[in-house]
N, C-alpha and C positions, 0 to 999 in steps of 0.2 A: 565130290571134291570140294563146293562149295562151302558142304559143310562142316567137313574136316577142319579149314583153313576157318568158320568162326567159331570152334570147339577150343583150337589151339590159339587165337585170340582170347577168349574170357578166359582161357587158363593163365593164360598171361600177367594180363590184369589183375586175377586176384591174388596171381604169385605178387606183385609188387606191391597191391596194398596191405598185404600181409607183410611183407620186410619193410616198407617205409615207418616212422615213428609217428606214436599218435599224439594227435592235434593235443595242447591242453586244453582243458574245458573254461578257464576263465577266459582264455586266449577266444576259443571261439565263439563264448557268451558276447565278450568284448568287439566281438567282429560286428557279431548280429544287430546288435544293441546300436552300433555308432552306422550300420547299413540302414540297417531298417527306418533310423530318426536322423535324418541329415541335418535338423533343424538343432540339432543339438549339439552342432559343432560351432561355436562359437568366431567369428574372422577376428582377430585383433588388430585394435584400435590406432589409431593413424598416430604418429609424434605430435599433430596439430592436436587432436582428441587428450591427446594425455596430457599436453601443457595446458591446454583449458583448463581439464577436470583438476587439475592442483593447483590452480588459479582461483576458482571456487569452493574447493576445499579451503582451502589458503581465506579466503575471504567468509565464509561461511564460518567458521572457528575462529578470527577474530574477532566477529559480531555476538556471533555466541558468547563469548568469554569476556571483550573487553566492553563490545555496549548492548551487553543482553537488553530486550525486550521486556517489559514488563504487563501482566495484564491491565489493560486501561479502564481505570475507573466508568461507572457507570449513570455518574453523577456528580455535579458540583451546584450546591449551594442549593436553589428554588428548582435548577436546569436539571432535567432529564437527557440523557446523552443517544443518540441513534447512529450509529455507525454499520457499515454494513464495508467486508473486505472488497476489497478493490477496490472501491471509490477514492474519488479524490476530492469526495468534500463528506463532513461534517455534519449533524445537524441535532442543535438544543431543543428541548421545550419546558416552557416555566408551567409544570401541569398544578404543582400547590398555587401560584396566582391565579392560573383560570379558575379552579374552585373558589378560592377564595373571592376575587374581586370582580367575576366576571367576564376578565380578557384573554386573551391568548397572547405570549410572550414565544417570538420563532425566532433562531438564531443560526443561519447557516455558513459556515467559514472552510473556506478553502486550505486544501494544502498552502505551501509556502510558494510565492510569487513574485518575491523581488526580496531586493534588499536597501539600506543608506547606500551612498556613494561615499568611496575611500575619501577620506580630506587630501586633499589640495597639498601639495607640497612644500606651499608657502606658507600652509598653516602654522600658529604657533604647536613647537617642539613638544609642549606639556600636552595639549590636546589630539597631537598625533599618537605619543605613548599609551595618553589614556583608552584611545584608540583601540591602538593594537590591541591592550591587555584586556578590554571588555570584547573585543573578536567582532563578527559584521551582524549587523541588526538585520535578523528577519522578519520579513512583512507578509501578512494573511490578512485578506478579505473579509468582513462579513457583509452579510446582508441581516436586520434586522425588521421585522414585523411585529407588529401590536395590531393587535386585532379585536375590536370593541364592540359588538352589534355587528349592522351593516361598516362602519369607516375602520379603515387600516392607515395607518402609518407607518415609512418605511422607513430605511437608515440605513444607508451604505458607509460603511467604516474602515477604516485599516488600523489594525489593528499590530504593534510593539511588542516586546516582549512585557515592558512596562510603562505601556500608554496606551490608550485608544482616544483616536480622534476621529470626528464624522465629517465626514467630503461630502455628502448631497442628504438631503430632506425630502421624502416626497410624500405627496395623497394619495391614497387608493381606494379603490372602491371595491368591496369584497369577492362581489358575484359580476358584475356588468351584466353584458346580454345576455347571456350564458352562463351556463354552468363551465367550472373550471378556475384557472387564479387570476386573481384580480387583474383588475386594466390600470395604466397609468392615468391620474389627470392634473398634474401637474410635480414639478419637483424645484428645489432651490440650492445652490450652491450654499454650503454653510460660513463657508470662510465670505459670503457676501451680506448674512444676514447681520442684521445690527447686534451689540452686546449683550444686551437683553435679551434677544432671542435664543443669541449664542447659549448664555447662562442658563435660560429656559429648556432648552433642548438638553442639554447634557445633564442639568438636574434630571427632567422626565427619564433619563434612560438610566441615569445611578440610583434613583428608585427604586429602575426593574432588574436592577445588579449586572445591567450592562456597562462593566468600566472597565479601570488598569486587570485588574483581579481575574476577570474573565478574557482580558488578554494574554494574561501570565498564564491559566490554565491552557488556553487553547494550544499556547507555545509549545508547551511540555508537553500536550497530548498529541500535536502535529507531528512533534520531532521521532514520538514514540510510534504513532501509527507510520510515520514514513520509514522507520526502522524497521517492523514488523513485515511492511511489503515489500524491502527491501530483502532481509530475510526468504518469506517464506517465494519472490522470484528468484531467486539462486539458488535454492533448493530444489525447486520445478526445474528449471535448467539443466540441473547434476544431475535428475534422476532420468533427463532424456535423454543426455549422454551414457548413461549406464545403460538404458536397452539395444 
């Protein structure tokens, strides 16, 4: 009896999948395919996700087109240029003077770190216009080295788009105790030394082509390296939002 009733069972069964329609084949590649890789269904992206990522679009394409990046020279003048991405500093060297004369000429200059203070309100009208239309003065650091034998000279500057003026003087001494960078032994406020020394020192260093000219480059190359990391982190950013 048992048997009977699973004879007329599979008969059953194969009566109906014989009259049911058959599956199409892309239909159940399509099945297999999206079962088998769940990874490959992708969730979509939150309204917060999508207004970013057209916000960085948006900002990446104006940079791109209005203040493209350009590659940064690899030298000015005696200076060899050392850059390396990411950083936020700078760094020259005058390698034709050390041949030549002996010294080492090092020049390190930071991103941009401040700026003039807007004028006063009570300033005269011409000098507020003139103002506005030359836009705000940015200001970058350097620190400058000469390096002779054993004695180094330093020179901390702030440096204009077109000026450079030196804020402190100091001594150094190459090696001290140790190996590694010099130690301090003493330093001088420039704005305290007498005229003469003033004129002495800034000649020494327009010498070594430290002046306006290597201010006016570092501007342009600051403005342009700031753009470049500018760039390529909003790019980094869009392609996290993309995974």
């Amino acid at each position: 009896m048992a048997r009977a009733i699973l004879r007329r069972a599979l008969s059953l069964s194969a009566a109906a999948a014989a009259s049911a329609p058959a599956t199409p084949r892309f239909a159940a590649a399509a099945f297999a395919s999206t079962s088998s890789s769940p990874s490959a269904i992708v969730p979509p992206r939150s309204p917060l996700d999508d207004r970013l990522h057209r916000l960085l679009r948006s900002e990446i394409t104006y940079i791109a087109e209005r203040r493209p990046p350009y590659p940064p020279p690899r030298s000015f003048k005696s200076f060899a240029v050392e850059d390396r991405r990411g950083e936020q500093w700078v760094r020259l060297r005058a390698a034709r003077r050390a041949a030549e004369a002996g010294e080492e000429v090092k020049v390190e200059a930071t991103m941009f770190d401040g700026a003039t203070e807007p004028l006063p309100e009570d300033a005269p009208l011409f000098h507020r216009v003139e103002s506005l239309e030359r836009g705000p003065r940015l200001h970058l650091s350097l620190i400058v080295e000469v390096t002779r034998a054993d004695r180094v000279l330093g020179f901390i500057c702030s440096a204009w788009p077109d000026e450079l003026t030196v804020r402190h003087v100091l001594t150094l001494r190459a090696g001290g105790a140790g190996a590694g960078s010099g130690s301090a032994r003493g330093g001088r406020n420039f704005e305290k030394l007498g005229a003469e020394e003033r004129e002495a020192v800034t000649k020494f260093l327009k010498e070594r082509e430290v002046d306006e000219e290597l201010a006016g480059f570092l501007h342009d190359y600051m403005a342009n390296k700031e753009n470049m990391e500018l760039l390529r982190w909003l790019k980094t950013v869009e392609s996290f939002l993309d995974k």
